[in-house]
Legacy VTK file of the C-alpha trace (Angstrom):
# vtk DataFile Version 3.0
C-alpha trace
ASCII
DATASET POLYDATA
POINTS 458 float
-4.252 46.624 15.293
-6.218 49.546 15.926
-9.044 49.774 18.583
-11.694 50.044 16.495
-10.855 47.359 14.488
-10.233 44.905 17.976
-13.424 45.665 19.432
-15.920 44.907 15.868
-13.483 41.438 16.217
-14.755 40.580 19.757
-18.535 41.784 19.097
-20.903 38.881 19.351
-22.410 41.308 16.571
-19.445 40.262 14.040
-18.984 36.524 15.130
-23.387 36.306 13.919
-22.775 37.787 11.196
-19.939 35.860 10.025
-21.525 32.608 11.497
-24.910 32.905 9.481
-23.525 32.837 5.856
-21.370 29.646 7.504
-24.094 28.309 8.584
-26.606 28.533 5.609
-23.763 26.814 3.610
-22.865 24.346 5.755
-26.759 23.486 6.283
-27.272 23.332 2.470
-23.963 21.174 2.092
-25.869 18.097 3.966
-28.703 19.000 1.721
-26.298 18.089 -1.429
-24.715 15.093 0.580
-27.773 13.417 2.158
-30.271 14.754 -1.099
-29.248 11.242 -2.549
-30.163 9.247 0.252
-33.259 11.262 0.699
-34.628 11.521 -2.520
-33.827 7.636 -2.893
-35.946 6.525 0.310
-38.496 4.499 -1.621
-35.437 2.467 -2.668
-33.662 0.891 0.629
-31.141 -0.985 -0.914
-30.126 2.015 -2.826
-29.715 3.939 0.504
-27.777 1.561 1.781
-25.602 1.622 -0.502
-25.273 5.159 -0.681
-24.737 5.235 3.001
-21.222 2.719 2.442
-20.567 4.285 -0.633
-20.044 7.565 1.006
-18.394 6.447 4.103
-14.754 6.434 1.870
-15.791 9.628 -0.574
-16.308 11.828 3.080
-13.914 10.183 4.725
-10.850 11.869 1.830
-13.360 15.294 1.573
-13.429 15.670 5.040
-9.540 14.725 5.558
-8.852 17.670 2.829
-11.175 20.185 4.410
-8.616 20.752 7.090
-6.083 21.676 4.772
-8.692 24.600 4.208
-9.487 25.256 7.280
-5.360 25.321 7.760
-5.104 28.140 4.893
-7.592 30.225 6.964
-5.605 29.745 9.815
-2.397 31.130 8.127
-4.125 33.976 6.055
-5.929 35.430 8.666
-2.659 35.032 11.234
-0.852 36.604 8.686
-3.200 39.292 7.813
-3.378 40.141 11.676
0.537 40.856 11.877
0.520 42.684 8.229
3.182 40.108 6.585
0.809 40.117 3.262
3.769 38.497 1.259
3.619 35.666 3.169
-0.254 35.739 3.078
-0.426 35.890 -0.829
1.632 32.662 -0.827
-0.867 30.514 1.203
-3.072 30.649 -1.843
-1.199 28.844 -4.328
0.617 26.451 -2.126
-3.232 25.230 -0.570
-4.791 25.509 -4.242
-1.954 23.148 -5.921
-1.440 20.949 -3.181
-4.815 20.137 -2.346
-5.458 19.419 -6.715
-2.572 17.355 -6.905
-3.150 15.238 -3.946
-7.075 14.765 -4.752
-6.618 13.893 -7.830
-4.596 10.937 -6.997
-7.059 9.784 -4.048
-10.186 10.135 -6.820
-8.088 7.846 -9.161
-7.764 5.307 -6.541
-11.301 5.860 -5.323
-12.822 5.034 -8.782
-10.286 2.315 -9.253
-10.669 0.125 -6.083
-14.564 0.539 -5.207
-15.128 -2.953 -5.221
-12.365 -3.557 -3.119
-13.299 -1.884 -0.372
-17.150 -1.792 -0.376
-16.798 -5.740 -0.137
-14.479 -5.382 2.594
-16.997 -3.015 4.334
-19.608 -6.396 4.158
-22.041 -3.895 2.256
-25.274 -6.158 2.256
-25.440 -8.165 -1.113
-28.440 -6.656 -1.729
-27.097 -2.976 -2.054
-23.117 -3.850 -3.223
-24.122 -3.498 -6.853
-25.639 0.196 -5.935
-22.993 1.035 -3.590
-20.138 0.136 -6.272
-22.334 2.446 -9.361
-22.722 5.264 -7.080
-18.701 5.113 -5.791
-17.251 5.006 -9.125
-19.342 7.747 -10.451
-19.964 10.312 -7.120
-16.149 9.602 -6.305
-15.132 10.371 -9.752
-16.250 14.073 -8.405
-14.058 13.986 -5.027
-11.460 16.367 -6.738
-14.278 18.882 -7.796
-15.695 18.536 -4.395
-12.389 18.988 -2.456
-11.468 22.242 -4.699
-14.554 24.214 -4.199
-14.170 23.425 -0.670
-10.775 24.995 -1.151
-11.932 28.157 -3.353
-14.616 28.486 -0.289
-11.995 28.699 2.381
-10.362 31.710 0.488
-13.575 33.538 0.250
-14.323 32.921 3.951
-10.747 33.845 5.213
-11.494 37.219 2.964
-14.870 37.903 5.057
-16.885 36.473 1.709
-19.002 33.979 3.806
-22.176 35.205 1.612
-20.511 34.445 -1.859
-19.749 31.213 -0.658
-23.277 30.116 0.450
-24.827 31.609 -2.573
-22.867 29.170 -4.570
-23.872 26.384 -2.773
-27.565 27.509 -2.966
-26.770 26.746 -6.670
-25.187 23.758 -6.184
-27.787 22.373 -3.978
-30.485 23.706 -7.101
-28.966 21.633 -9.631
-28.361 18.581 -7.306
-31.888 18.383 -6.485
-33.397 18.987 -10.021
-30.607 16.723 -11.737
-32.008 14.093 -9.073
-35.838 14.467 -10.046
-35.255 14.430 -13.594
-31.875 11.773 -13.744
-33.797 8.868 -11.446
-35.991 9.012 -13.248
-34.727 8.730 -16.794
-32.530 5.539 -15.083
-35.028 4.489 -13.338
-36.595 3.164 -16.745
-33.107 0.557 -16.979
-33.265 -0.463 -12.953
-30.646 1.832 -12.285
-31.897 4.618 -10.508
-28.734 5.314 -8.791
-26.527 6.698 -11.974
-29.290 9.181 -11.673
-28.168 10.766 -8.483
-24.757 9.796 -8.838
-24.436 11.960 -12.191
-26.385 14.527 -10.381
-24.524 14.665 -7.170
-20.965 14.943 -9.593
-22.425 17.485 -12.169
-23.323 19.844 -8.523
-20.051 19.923 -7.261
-18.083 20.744 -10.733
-20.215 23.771 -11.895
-19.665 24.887 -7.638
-16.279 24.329 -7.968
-16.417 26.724 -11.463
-18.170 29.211 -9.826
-16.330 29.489 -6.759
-13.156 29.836 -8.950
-14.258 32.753 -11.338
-15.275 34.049 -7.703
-11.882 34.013 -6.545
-10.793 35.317 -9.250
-12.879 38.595 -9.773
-12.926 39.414 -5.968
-9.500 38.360 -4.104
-7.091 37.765 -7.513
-4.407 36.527 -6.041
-2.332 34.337 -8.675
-2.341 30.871 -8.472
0.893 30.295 -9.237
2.483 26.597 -9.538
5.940 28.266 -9.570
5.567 29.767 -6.143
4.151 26.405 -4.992
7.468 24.774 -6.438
9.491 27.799 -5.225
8.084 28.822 -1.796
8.650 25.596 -0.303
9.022 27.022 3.211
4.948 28.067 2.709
4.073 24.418 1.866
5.723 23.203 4.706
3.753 25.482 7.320
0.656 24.535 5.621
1.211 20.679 5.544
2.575 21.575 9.703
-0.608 23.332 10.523
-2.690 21.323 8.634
-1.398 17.897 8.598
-2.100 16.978 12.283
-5.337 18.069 12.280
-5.916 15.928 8.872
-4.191 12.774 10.373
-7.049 13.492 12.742
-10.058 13.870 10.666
-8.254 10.895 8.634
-8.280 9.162 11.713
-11.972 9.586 12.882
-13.338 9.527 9.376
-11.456 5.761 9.403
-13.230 5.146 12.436
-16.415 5.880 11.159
-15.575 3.313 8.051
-15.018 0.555 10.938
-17.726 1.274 12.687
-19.969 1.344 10.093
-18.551 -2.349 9.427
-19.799 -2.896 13.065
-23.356 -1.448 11.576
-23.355 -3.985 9.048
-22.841 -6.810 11.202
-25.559 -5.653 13.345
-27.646 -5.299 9.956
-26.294 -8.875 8.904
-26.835 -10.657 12.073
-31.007 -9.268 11.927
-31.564 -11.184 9.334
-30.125 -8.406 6.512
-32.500 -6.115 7.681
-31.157 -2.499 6.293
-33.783 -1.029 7.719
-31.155 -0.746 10.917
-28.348 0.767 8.287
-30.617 3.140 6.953
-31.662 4.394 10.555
-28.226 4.884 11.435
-27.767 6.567 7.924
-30.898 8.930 9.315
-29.851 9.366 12.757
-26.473 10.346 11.468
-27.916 12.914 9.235
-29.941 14.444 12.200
-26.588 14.538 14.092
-24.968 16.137 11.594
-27.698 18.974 11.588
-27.608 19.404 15.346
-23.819 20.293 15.635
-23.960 22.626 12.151
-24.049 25.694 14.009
-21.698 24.810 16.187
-19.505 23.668 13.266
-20.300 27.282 11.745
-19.507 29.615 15.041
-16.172 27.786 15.304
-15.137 28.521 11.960
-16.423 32.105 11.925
-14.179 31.768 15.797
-11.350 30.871 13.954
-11.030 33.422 11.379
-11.822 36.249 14.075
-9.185 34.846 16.495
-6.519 34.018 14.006
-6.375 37.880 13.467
-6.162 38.744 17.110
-3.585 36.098 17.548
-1.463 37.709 14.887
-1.611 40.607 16.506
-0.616 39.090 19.843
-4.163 40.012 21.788
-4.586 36.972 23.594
-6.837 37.928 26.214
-8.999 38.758 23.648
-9.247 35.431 21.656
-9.971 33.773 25.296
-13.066 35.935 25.567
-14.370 34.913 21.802
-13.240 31.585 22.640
-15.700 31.203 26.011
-18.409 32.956 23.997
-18.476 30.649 21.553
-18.498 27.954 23.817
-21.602 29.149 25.557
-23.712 29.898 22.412
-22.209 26.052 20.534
-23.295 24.247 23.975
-26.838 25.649 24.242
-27.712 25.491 20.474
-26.627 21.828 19.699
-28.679 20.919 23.049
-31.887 22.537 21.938
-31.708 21.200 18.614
-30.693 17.293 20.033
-33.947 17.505 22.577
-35.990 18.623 20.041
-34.616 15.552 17.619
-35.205 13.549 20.269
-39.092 14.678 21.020
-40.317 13.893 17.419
-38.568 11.338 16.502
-41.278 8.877 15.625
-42.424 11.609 13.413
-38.985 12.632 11.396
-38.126 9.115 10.686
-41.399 8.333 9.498
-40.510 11.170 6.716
-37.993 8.918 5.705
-39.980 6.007 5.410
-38.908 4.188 8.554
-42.860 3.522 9.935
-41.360 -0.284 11.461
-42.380 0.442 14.985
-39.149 -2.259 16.313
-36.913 0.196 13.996
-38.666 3.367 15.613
-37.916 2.531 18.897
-34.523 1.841 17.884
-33.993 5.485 16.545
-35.812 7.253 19.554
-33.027 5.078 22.375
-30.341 6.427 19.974
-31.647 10.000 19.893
-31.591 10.060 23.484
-28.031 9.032 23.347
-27.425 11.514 20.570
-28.593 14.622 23.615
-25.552 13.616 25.490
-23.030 13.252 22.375
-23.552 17.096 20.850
-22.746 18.396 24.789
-19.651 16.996 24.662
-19.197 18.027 20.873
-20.133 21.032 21.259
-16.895 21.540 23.721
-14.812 19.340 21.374
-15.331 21.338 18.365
-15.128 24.588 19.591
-12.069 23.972 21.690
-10.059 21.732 18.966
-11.068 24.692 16.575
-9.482 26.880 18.913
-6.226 24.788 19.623
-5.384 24.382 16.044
-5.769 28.244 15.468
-3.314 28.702 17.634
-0.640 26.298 16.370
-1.399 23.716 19.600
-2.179 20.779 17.018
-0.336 18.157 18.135
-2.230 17.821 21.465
-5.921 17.663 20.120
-4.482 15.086 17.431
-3.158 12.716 19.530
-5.690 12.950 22.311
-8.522 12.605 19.850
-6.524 9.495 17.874
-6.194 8.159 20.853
-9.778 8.376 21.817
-11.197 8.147 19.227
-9.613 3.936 18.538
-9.825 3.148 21.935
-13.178 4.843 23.586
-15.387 5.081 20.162
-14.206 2.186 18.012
-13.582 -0.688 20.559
-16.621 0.671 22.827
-19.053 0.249 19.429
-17.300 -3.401 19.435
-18.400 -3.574 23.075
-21.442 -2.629 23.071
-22.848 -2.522 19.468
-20.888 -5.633 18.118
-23.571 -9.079 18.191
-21.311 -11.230 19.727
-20.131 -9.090 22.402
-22.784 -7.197 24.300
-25.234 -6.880 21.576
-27.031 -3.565 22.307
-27.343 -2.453 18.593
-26.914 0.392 17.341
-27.767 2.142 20.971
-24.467 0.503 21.857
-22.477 2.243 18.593
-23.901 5.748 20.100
-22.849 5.164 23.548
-19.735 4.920 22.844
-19.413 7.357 20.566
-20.779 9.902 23.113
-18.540 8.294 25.722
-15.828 9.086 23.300
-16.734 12.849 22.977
-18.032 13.881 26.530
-14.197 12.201 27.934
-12.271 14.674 25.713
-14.351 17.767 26.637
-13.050 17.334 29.453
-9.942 17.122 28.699
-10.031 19.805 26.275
-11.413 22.656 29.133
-8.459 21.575 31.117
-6.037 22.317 28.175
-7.727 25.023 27.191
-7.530 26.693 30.741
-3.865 25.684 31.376
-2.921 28.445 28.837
-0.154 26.782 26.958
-1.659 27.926 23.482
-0.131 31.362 24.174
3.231 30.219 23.509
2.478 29.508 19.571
2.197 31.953 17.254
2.235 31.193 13.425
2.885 34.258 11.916
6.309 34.623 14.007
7.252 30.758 12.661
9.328 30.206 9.862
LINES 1 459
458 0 1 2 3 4 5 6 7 8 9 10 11 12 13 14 15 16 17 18 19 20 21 22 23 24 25 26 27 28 29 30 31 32 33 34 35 36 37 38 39 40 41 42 43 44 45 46 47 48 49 50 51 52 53 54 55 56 57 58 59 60 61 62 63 64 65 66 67 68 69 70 71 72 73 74 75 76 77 78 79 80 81 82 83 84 85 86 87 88 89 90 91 92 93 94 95 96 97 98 99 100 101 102 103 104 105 106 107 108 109 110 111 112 113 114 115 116 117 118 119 120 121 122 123 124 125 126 127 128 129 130 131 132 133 134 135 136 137 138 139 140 141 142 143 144 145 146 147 148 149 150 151 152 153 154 155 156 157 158 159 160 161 162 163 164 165 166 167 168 169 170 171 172 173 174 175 176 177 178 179 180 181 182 183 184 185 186 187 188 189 190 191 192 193 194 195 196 197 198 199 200 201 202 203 204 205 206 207 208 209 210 211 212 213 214 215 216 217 218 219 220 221 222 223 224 225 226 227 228 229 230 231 232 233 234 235 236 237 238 239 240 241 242 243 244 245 246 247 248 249 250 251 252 253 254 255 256 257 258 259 260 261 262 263 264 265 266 267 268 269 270 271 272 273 274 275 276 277 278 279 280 281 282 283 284 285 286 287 288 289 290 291 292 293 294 295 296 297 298 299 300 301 302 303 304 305 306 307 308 309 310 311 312 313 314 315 316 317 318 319 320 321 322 323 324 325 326 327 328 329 330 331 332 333 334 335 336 337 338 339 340 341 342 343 344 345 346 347 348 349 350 351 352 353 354 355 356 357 358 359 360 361 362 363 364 365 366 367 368 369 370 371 372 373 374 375 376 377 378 379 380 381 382 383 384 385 386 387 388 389 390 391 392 393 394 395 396 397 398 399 400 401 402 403 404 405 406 407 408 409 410 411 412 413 414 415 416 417 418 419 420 421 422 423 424 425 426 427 428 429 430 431 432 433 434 435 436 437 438 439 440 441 442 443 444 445 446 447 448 449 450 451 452 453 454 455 456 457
């Protein structure tokens, strides 16, 4: 690697402007997942089922993501140590493996809504919604998976602004499809196949896009004879990226339990999904808070998976405690400021109850301490996993995750234990993610990432 090219790697100037584009995108991809919800607030029910609905469809998009974010890893690894054989191959054993594999999960999705939704204890009053909106927005999961897939090769090619163009088109057609769709089905009751429809028609014509992106500007074949042949390829994928989904798998389950936890809360207040929908809210607002961190660390990772393959690892320590700095003070600025006007940003959403007000403001407070230590969490696990040190971060945050986040929402959520609501489901949950900072500065410090190095793996 050539000086030039190491020092526009470490600029703070590069990691902004690949961040940005990240960002945008990521910041209009709540837009197309919480549009529904939104744009469905004078209908609670509907919400609330929406809100269960999506707690399995994210739970298998977010669990594929990080075989994308794996095929980033290895590209730009294997672009930093010049073995652009190796590279080429990434593409078709992530494109195939990641179609195959979603397909099945959106078969099983459509098949066994009911199932699950009534083992979630979605409120009577929004099962019907929830099941209309899983069979028809989880008939899109492979779309949605895929163009997160085409996305990942753009980004790992420096495309970031392709990528969020195409979702400013997605999130155009969601939004219009939803005005006009509910509603046309509004006029039968069902205002839900409205956004539903909307939501899957979105992610197929960003998935087409993305493609005939792909195509005109990286080209690489697609080939399902080097995914059969290459085998050794779809192994270091599935070892890079497998961990690190067992993770998201693991937290995303999490999130399905405690959500049942929600639902007894909602259950035991006399069915009042006015709770649900305010942890539906707060959850959104949560999810906008940590989006830039979310966006440095995966502009981070493609700048330090080059260095690593070039073996500069002083370097990638330096991005790394950048990105640190700018994650930490960004998600706490945006959490205070949540916090501050909260009686007036729920109110947008229809939640004027001044009992359920009160609730969100006690969990936004929570919510301040929860992005510090997620701030760390992402940036560092983001790091890790770059590096090939994946086991560690999975089994920490596993562990954690079950024990700290899932029993403490029990504790202190669950109404026959100490009954604080949904405050209690947030404690723990930040509980759960300022314990592994921690952790993760201490791993992060002891070095032992040097020793990896994917490109030199077989």
């Amino acid at each position: 690697m050539d000086e030039a090219r190491r020092l526009k790697l470490v600029s703070t100037k590069n990691m902004l402007i690949l961040t940005i584009p990240i960002f945008i995108e990521l910041l209009l991809q709540i837009v197309v997942g919480y549009s529904d919800q939104i744009m469905m607030s004078s209908y609670p029910d509907a919400v609330n089922g929406i809100t269960n609905a999506n707690v399995v469809i994210n739970t298998i998009i977010n669990a594929f993501a990080i075989f994308s974010s794996a095929a980033i890893i290895l590209i730009s690894q294997y672009r930093g140590a010049k073995d652009y054989d190796r590279m080429r191959r990434v593409y078709s054993a992530t494109f195939w493996f990641n179609l195959v594999t979603s397909l099945s999960l959106t078969i099983l999705v459509v098949t066994c809504s009911r199932f699950y939704l009534r083992w979630l204890q979605t409120p009577e009053s929004a099962l019907n919604d929830a099941i209309l909106y899983s069979m028809i927005a989880g008939g899109s999961l492979v779309f949605q998976i895929m163009a997160t897939t085409m996305s990942s090769f753009l980004k790992a090619n420096n495309l970031m602004k392709e990528s969020m163009i195409t979702n400013v088109i997605m999130n155009i057609i969601n939004i219009v499809g939803n005005i006009v769709l509910i509603r046309v089905f509004a006029e039968i009751g069902e205002p839900i196949i409205g956004v539903a429809i909307s939501s899957s028609a979105s992610r197929l014509i960003g998935f087409i896009i993305l493609l005939i992106i792909y195509i005109k500007k990286i080209g690489v074949k697609l080939s399902f004879r080097d995914f059969l042949r290459f085998k050794s390829t779809v192994k270091m994928l599935i070892r890079v990226g497998a961990p690190s989904g067992g993770e998201s798998l693991s937290y995303q389950a999490s999130q399905i339990i405690i959500q049942l936890v929600v639902n007894s809360i909602v259950i035991y207040n006399a069915s009042n999904v006015g709770i649900g929908n305010v942890k539906t809210y707060a959850s959104m607002f949560a999810m906008v808070t940590y989006l830039f961190t979310n966006a440095v660390a995966q502009a981070m990772q493609v700048v330090i998976g080059e260095l690593l393959g070039a073996g500069k690892t002083s370097d990638v320590d330096r991005v790394v405690k950048k990105t640190i700095v700018i994650s930490v003070i960004t998600s706490e600025i945006i959490a205070l400021t949540f916090f501050l006007t909260s009686d007036y940003i729920f109110r947008i959403f229809q939640v004027t109850d001044p009992e359920l007000l009160k609730i969100a403001k006690a969990v936004m407070g929570v919510e301040i301490a929860l992005e510090l230590g997620r701030a760390f969490n992402v940036v560092y696990v983001r790091a890790l996993q770059t590096s090939g040190d994946v086991l560690f971060p999975t089994i920490l945050s596993i562990i954690f995750c079950w024990i700290v986040a899932v029993g403490g929402s029990f504790l202190f959520g669950y109404p026959k234990a100490l009954n604080l609501g949904l405050m209690g489901v947030w404690i723990a949950m930040a509980i759960d993610e300022c314990m592994r900072a921690v952790i993760f500065v201490f791993r992060w410090r002891g070095g032992k990432w040097k020793k990896f190095n994917l490109a030199q793996q077989q």
